[in-house]
Structures are given as structure tokens and as C-alpha cells.
VOPAGU-2260 file (C-alpha; in pm, 1 decimal, decimal comma):
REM VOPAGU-2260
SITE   aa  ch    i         X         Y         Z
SITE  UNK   A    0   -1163,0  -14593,8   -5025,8
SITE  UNK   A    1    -926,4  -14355,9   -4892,7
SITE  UNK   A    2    -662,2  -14231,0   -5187,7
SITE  UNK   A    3    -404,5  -14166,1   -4950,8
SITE  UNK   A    4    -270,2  -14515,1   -4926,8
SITE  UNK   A    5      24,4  -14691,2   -4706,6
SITE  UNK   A    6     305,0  -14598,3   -4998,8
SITE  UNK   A    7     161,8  -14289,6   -5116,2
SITE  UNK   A    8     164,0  -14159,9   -4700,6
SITE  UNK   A    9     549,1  -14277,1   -4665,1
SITE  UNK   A   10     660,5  -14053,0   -4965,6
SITE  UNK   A   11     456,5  -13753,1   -4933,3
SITE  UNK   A   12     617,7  -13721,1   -4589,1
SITE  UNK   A   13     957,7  -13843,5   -4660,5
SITE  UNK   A   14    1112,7  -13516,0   -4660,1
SITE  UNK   A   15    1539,9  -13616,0   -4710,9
SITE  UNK   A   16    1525,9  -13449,4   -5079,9
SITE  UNK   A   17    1309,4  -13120,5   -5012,0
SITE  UNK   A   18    1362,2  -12792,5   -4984,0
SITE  UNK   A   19    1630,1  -12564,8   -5148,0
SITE  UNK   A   20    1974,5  -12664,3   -5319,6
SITE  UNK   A   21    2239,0  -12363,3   -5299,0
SITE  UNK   A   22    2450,1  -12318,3   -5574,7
SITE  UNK   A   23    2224,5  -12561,8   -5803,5
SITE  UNK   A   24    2377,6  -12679,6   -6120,2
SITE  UNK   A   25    2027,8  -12664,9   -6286,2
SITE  UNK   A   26    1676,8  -12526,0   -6232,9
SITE  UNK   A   27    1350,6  -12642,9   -6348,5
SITE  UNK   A   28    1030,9  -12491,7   -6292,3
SITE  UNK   A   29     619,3  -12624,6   -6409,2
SITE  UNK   A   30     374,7  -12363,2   -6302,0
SITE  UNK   A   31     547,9  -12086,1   -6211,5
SITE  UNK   A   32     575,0  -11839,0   -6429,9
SITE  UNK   A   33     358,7  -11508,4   -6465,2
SITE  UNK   A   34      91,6  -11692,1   -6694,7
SITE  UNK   A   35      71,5  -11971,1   -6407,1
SITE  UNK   A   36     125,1  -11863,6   -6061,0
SITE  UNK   A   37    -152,5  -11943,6   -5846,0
SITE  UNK   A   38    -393,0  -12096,8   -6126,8
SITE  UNK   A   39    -244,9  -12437,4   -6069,9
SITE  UNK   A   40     -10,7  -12691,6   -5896,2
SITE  UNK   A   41     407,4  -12581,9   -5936,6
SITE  UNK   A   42     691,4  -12737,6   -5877,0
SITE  UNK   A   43    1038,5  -12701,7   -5883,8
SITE  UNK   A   44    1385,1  -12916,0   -5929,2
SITE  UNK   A   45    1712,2  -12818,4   -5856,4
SITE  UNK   A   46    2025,6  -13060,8   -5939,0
SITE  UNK   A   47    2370,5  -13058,4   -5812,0
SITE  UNK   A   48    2572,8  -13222,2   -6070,7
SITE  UNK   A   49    2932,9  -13440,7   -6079,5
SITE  UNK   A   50    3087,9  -13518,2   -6405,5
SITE  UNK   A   51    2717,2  -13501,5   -6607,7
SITE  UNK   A   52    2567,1  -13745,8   -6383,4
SITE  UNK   A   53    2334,5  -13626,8   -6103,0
SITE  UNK   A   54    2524,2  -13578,5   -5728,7
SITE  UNK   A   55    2222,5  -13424,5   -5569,5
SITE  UNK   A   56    1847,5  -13308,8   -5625,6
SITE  UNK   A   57    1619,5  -13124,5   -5448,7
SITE  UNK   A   58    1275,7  -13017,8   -5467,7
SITE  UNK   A   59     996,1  -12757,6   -5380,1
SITE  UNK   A   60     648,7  -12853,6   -5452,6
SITE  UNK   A   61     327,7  -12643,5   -5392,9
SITE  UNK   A   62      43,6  -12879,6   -5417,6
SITE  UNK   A   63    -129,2  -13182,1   -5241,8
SITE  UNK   A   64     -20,3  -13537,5   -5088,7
SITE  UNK   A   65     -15,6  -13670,6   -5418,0
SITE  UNK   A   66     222,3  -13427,0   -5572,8
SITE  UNK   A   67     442,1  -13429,3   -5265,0
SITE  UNK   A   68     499,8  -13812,8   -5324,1
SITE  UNK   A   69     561,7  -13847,3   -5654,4
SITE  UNK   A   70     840,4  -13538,1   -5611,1
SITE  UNK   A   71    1023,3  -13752,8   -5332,4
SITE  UNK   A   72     975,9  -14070,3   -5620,7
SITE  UNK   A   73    1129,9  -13861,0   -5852,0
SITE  UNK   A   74    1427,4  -13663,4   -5667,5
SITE  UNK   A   75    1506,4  -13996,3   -5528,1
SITE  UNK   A   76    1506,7  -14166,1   -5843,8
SITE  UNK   A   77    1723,9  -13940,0   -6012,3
SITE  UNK   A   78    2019,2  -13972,9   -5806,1
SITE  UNK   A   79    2363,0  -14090,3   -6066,4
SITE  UNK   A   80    2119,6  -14066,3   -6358,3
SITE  UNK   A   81    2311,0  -13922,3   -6654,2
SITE  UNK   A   82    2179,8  -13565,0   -6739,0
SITE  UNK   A   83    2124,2  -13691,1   -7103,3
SITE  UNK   A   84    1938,5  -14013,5   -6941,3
SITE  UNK   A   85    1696,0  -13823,1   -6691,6
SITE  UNK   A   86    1429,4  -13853,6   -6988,3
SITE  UNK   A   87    1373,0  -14208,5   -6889,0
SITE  UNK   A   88    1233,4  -14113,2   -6541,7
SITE  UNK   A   89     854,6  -14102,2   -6694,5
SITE  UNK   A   90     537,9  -14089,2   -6501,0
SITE  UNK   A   91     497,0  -14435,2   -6558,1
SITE  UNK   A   92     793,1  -14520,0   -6324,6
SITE  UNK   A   93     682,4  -14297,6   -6064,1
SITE  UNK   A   94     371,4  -14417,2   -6110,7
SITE  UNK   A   95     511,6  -14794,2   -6091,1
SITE  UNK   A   96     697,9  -14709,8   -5784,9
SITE  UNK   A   97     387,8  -14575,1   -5541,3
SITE  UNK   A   98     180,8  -14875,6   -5679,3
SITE  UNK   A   99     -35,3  -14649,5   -5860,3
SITE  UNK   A  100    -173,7  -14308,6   -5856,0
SITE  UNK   A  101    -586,4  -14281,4   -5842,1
SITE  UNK   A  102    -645,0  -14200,5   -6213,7
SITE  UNK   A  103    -737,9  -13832,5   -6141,2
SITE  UNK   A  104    -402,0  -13779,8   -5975,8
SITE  UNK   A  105    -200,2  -13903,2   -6294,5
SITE  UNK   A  106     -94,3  -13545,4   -6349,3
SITE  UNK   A  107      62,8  -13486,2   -6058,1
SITE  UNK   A  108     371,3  -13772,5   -6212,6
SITE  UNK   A  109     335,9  -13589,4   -6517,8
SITE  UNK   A  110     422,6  -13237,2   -6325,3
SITE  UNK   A  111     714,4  -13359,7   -6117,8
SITE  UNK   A  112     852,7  -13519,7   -6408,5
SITE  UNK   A  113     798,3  -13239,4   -6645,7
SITE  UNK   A  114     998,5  -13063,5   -6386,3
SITE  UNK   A  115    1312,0  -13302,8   -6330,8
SITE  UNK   A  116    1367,4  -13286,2   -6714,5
SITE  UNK   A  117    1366,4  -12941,6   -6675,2
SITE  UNK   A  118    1621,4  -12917,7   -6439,9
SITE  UNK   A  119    1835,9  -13162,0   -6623,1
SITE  UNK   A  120    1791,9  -12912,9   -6902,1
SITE  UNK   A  121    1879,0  -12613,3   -6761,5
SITE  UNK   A  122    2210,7  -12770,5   -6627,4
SITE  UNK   A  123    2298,9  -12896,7   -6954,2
SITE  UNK   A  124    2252,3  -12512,9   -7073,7
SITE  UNK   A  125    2540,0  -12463,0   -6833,8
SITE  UNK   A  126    2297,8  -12329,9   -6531,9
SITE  UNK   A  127    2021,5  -12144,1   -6734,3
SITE  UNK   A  128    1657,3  -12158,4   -6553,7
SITE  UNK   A  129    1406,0  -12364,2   -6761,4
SITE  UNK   A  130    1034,9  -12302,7   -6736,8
SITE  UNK   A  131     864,9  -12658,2   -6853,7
SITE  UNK   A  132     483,7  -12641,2   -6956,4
SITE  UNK   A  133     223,9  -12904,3   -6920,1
SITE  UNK   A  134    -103,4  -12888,7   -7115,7
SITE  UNK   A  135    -372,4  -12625,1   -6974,9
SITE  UNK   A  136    -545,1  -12791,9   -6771,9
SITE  UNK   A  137    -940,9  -12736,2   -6806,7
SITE  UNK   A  138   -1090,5  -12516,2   -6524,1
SITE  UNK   A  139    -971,8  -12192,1   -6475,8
SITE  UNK   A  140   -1297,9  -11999,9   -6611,6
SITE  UNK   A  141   -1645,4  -12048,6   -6606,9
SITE  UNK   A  142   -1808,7  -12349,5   -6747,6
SITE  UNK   A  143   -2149,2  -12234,4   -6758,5
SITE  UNK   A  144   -2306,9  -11860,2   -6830,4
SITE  UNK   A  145   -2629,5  -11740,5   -6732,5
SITE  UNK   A  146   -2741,6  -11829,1   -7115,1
SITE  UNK   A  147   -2732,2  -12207,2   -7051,8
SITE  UNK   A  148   -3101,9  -12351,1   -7123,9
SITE  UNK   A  149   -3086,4  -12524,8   -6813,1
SITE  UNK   A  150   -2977,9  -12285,0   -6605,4
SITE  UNK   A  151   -3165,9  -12043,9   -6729,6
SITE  UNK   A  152   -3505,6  -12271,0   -6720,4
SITE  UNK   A  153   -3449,1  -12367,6   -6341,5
SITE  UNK   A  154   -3375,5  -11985,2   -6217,2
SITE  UNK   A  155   -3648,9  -11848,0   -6413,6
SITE  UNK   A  156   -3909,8  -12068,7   -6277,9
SITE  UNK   A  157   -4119,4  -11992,7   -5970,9
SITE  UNK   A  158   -3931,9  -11900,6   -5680,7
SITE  UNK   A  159   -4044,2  -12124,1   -5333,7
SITE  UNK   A  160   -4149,1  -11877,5   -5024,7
SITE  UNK   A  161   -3847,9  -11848,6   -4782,6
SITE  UNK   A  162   -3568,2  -11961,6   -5062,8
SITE  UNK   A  163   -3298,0  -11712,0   -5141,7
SITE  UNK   A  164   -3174,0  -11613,1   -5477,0
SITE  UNK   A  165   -2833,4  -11632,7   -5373,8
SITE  UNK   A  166   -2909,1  -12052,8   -5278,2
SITE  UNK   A  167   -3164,6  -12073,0   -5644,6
SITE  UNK   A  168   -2849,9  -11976,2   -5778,3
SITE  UNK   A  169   -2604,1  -12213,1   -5625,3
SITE  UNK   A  170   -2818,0  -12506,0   -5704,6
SITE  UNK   A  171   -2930,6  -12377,4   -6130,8
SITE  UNK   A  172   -2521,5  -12410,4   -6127,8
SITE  UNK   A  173   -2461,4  -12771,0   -5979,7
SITE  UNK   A  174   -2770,5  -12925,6   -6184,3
SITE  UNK   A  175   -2698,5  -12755,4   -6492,0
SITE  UNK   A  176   -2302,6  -12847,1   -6474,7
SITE  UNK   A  177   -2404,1  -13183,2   -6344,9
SITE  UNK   A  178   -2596,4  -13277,8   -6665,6
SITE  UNK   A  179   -2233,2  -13180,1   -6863,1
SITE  UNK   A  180   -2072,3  -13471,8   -6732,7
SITE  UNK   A  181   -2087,7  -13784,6   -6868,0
SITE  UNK   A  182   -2203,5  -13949,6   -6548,9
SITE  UNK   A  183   -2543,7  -13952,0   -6428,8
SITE  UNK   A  184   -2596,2  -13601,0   -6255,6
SITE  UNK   A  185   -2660,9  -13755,3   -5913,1
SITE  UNK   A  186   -2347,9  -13902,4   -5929,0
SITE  UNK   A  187   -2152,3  -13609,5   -6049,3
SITE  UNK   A  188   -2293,3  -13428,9   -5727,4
SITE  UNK   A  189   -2242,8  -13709,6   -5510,6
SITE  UNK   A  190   -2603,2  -13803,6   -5451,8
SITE  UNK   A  191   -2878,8  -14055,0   -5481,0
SITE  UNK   A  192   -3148,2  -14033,8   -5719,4
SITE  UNK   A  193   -3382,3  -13973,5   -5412,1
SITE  UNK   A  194   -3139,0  -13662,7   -5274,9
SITE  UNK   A  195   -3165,2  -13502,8   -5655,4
SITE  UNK   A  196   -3509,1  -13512,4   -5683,2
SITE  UNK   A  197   -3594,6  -13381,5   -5320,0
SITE  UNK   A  198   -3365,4  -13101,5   -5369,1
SITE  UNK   A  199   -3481,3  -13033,5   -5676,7
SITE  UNK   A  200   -3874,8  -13038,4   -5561,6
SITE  UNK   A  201   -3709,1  -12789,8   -5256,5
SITE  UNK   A  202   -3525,8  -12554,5   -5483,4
SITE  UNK   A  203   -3772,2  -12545,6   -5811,7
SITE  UNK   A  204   -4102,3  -12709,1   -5734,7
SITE  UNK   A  205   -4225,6  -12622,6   -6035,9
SITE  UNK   A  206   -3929,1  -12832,4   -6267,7
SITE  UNK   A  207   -3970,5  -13132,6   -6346,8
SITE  UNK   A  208   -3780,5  -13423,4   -6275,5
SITE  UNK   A  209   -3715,2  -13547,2   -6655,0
SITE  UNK   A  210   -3498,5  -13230,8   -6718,3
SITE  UNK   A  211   -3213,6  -13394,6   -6527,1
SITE  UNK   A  212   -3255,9  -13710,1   -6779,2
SITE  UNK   A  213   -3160,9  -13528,6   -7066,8
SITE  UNK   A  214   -2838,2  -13711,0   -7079,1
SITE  UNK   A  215   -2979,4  -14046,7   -7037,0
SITE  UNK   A  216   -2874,8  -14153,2   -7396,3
SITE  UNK   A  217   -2476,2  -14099,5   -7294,3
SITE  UNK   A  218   -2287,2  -14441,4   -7154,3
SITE  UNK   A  219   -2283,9  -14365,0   -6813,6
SITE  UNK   A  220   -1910,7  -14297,9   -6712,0
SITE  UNK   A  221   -1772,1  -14360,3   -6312,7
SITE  UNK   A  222   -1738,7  -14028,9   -6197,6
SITE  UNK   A  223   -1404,4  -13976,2   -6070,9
SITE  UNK   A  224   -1352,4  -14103,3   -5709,6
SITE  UNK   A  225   -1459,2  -13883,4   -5384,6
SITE  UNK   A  226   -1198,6  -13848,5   -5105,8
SITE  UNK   A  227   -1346,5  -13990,1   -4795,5
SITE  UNK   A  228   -1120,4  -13780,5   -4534,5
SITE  UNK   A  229   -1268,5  -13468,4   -4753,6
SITE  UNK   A  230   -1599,1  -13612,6   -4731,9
SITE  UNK   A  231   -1550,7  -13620,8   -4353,0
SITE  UNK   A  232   -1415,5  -13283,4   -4264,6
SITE  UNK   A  233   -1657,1  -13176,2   -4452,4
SITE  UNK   A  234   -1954,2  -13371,5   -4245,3
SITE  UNK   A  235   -1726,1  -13260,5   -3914,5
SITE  UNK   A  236   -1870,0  -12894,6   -3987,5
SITE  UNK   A  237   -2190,6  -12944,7   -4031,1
SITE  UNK   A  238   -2371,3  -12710,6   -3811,5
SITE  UNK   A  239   -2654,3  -12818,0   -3518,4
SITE  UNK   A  240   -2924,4  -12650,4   -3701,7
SITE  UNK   A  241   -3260,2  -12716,7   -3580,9
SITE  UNK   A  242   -3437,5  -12617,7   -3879,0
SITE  UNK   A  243   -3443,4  -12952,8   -4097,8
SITE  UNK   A  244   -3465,2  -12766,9   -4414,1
SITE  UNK   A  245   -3167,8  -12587,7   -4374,2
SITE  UNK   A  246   -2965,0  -12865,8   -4166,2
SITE  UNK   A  247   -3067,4  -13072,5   -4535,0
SITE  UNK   A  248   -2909,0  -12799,5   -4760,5
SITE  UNK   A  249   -2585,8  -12816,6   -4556,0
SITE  UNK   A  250   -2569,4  -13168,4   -4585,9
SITE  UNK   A  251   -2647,7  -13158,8   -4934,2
SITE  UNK   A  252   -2365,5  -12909,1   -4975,8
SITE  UNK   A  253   -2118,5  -13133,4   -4806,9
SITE  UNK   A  254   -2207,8  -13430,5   -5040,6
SITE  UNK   A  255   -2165,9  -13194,3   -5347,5
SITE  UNK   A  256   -1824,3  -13035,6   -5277,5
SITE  UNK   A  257   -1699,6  -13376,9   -5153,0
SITE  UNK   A  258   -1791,2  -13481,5   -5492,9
SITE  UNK   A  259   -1688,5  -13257,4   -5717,2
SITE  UNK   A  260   -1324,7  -13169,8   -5499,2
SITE  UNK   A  261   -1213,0  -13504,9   -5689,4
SITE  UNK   A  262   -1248,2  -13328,4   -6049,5
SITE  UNK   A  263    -928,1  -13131,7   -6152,7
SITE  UNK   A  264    -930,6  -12758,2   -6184,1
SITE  UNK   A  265   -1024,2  -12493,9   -5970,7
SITE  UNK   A  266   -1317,8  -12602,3   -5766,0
SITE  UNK   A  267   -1574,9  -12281,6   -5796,2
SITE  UNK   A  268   -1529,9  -12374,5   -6163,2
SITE  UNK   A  269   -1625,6  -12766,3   -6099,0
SITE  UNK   A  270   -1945,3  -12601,1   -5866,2
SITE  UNK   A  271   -2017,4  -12472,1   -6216,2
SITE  UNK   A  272   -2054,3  -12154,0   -6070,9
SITE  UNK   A  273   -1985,6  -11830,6   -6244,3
SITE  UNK   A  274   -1768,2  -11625,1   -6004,3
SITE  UNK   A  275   -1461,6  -11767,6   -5727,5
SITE  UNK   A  276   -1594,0  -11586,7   -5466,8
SITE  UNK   A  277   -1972,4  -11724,3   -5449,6
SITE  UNK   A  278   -1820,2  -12074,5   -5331,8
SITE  UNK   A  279   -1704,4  -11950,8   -4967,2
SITE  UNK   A  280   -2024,1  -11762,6   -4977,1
SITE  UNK   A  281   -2183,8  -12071,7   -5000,6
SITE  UNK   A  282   -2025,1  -12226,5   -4811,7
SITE  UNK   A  283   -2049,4  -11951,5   -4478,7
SITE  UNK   A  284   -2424,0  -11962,9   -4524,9
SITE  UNK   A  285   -2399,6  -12333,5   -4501,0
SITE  UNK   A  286   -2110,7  -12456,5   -4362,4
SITE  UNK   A  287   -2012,3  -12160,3   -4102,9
SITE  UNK   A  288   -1788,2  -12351,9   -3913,3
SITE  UNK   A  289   -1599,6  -12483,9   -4205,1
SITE  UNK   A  290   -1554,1  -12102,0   -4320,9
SITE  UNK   A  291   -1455,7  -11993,3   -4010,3
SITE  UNK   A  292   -1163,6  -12235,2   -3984,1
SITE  UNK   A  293   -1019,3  -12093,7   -4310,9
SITE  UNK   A  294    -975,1  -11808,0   -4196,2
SITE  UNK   A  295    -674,9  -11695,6   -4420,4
SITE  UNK   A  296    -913,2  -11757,5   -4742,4
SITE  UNK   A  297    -710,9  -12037,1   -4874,6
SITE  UNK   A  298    -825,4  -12147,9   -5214,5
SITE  UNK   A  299   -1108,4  -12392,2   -5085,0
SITE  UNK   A  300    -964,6  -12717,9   -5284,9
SITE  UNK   A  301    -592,5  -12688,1   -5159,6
SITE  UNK   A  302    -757,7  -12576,8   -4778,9
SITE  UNK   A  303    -941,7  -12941,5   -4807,1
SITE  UNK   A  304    -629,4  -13118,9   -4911,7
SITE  UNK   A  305    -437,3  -12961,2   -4692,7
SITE  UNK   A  306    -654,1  -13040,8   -4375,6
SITE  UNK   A  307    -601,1  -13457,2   -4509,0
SITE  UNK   A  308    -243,6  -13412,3   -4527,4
SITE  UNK   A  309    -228,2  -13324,6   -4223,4
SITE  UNK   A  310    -479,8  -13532,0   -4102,1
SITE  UNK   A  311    -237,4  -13824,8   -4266,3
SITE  UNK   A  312      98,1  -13708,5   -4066,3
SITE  UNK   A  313     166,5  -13496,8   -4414,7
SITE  UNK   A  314     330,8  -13087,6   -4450,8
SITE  UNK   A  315     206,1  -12964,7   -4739,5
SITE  UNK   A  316     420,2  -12687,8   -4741,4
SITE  UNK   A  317     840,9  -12564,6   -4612,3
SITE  UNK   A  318     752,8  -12208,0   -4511,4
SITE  UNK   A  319     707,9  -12143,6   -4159,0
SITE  UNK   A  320     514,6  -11857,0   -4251,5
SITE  UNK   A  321     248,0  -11784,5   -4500,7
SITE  UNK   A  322     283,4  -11477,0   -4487,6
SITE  UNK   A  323     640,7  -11408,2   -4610,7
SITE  UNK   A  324     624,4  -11665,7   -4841,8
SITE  UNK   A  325     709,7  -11575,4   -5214,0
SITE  UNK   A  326     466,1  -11849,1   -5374,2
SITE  UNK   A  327     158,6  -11705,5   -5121,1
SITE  UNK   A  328       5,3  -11658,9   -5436,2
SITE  UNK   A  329     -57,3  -12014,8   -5518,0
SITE  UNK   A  330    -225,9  -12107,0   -5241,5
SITE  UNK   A  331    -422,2  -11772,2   -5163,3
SITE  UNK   A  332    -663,0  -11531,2   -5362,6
SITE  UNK   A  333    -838,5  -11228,7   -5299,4
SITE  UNK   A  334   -1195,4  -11257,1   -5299,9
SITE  UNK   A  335   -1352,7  -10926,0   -5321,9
């Protein structure tokens, strides 16, 4: 099912209340201070107030669809609210008001929220800037090291003829971070049981099957919903490879970063991979095409969501230019 439904699309492009406020009455920020900048989703509120009630608000947001809309909710929302009343606005009600946010989303209500109060905040403190925090969010280093007993059992086993270290490696990450989840691992990488065990007979022949059962005694969870309109620009780039083996990785590939795009949190980290910059090298030997096209080396999870916004009549983003953009920092990173 497509996230991106009928109400979410109308706010996340219902642009009346974004962009800049001159002369704002009060400024709040989430996710944009030194510690924050470019690990995670930001926004900010700015509030032009009349005799302590709200006149005017204004937003700038830096993340997907689903942050966009619940902004709009928000800004809109806010409008003759008392400054000592704002509190009420909750996630809840924005939540209420787009007839619900997928589950995984929930913190994007939660951010532009966090932010509002903020704002009403800092105008209350007779124009002082206020920085609001939300709980870290999980993701922003490694998950798994090179010590992990799965990992280290399915890399240390006989390499296959014609299979490269760099792939070996790849695929010890997704199986070993798939078995952390509480789904069942073909699920967490967006597979059948049939796909997991051919690709793990491709990648480490000599492994057997059972060590992907390991959490078979866990309740198996829903893992959290893939994005279809990811899940197709990502099959859009598949390459015409005539070599079925390596046409079968790709798609493989596509299924798996489809899959785990929907977790929260940087997604090299959700790859379970150990370094940022091995996902777009996985994804160049796989998925050229697809690396070609972002060409800028956006951060690969924001590229995707970007490419649906747009895909849905969305703008992600005010600045005509990336490049002179003072928040470039959120959506871009250097990959050495």
C-alpha cells in the first residue's frame, strides 16, 4: 500500500505557511544544532504574535513527505492559539487530522510539534531562539562489528569462485542484522524464504540454512511497512544484465534496501553495514544507474524519498539551489 495517501499528498504540498517569517516573534528549532545537523530530520517554527495569541506561523522543514505534512497540520493549526495554549497541539491531533500517520512515521508529529512549542517558547522569552530535543533516535553508528558470531561465521567460511569480498561482505551484514530483528530475517530483508536460502547457498555454500533460524523462538513481529514507490524506483534501475547471477544480486539488492528504507535511522546503519560509504558502493556495483542519477551523493534514504515526493507532485525542499544552501549539510555527506 502506498504511505503517501490522498490527505497526507494535499498537506505535504500545501505550501501557504512555509518558508521564512521576517521579524519573527519566536524561534524554534529540533535538529539543528551542532550535535544534530545532518544526522537527522530538522525543523523549524517561527511565530508572529498579536496580543499573546498567534497572528502568523511559518515553517522550514528538512525531511520527507511525511514531515512536510504534518508541519503544514501544525502551522495551520496554530493560528489564534494562545502562546500559553500551543501545548495542546500534540501529535495526536496532527496525527488525527491526516487520518493517521503509518506507525514508523509517528515521529515526524512528534518533531513538528516539538518544534511549534518551541517557538511558542522562545516568544514567550521575549524573542530568544529555543533549541527543542527529541529522544536520540537509534541509528547513527554501527549496529554490528566484525566480532558478531554470525558475521564472523558467514565471512570466514569458504569463499565461492568468482564472488567478491567486497559483495561476501555486504551480504555477512544484511543476514547477520536481519537475525537482530524481531521479524523473521526474510522479512526484515524483504524476501521469501526461497530468495534467503538461494542467496545464501550463492554467497556461503558452505552455511547452513538453520543459522538464519536462530531466532525462531521470538514472536514473530510485522516488520515495518515497505514503500512501494521506493520499491519501484528502485526496480526502474535495475540494469539489463545478461549474466543471471549478477542480474539476481541486483534484484536482491533492490528488495533489501526497499525493505529496510522503512526502518528509521540512517540507512547504511539499517544495511547493518559497518561504514556510510560501502552502501553507494553497493549500490554502483549493482544498481549503476540508480548511482548515477544521484549524482550530488545525497544521503541514499532522503535521495529515495525525495524521488517519491516528487514522484507524488511534492518539493521536498525551498532552496533553489543546493548548493548555497545553509542546511546542505542535512541532506549531503562526504563519502571519502
Amino acid at each position: 500500500m502506498n504511505q503517501y495517501t490522498e490527505i497526507i499528498r494535499k498537506w505535504a504540498t500545501d505550501t501557504r505557511r512555509a518558508g521564512q517569517l521576517p521579524d519573527a516573534d519566536g524561534v524554534g528549532e529540533v535538529g539543528l544544532n551542532s550535535a544534530q545537523i545532518g544526522r537527522r530530520l530538522a525543523v523549524r517554527f517561527m511565530l508572529k504574535v498579536d496580543v499573546d495569541r498567534i497572528a502568523d506561523a511559518r515553517y522550514e522543514v528538512f525531511g520527507c513527505g511525511f514531515s512536510m505534512a504534518t508541519c503544514a497540520v501544525a502551522a495551520d493549526m496554530a493560528i489564534g492559539y494562545a502562546l500559553d495554549e500551543v501545548q495542546k497541539i500534540d501529535a495526536k491531533r496532527l496525527d488525527s487530522v491526516l487520518d493517521g500517520l503509518p506507525p514508523e512515521r509517528d515521529y515526524c508529529a512528534n518533531l513538528a510539534v516539538e518544534a511549534l512549542h518551541a517557538a511558542a517558547l522562545s516568544a514567550q522569552r521575549g524573542n530568544r531562539k529555543v533549541e527543542a530535543s527529541l529522544p536520540e533516535e537509534g541509528g547513527h553508528g554501527p549496529r554490528l562489528s566484525k566480532e558478531h558470531p554470525v558475521y564472523a561465521k558467514l565471512i570466514n567460511s569458504p569463499c565461492p569462485v568468482a564472488i567478491s569480498d567486497e559483495d561476501r561482505h555486504l551480504f555477512a551484514c544484511l543476514l547477520s542484522v536481519a537475525l537482530e530483528d524481531s521479524s523473521a530475517p526474510e522479512k526484515a530483508l524483504g524476501l521469501d524464504g526461497i530468495e534467503l536460502t538461494s542467496l545464501l547457498a550463492h554467497y556461503f555454500p558452505d552455511i547452513d540454512r538453520s543459522i538464519l533460524n536462530q531466532n525462531s523462538s521470538l514472536e514473530a513481529e510485522q516488520p515495518a511497512e515497505r514503500n512501494d514507490d521506493v520499491f519501484s524506483i528502485l526496480l526502474s534501475h535495475l540494469p539489463e544484465e545478461p549474466d543471471r547471477d549478477k542480474l539476481q544480486t541486483s534484484v536482491w539488492l533492490a528488495y533489501i534496501l526497499a525493505a529496510r528504507a522503512a526502518l528509521p535511522g540512517h540507512l547504511w546503519v539499517a544495511m547493518g553495514l559497518t561504514e556510510r560509504p560501502q552502501l553507494t558502493a553497493a549500490i554502483r556495483r549493482h544498481l549503476p544507474s540508480l548511482a548515477n542519477a544521484n549524482h550530488h551523493n545525497m544521503r541514499w534514504k532522503r535521495y529515495l524519498y525525495k524521488q517519491v515526493c516528487e514522484l507524488n507532485g511534492g518539493v521536498m525542499c525551498k532552496s533553489p539551489n543546493c548548493g548555497v544552501c545553509s542546511d546542505y549539510a542535512l541532506c549531503f555527506v562526504e563519502e571519502l
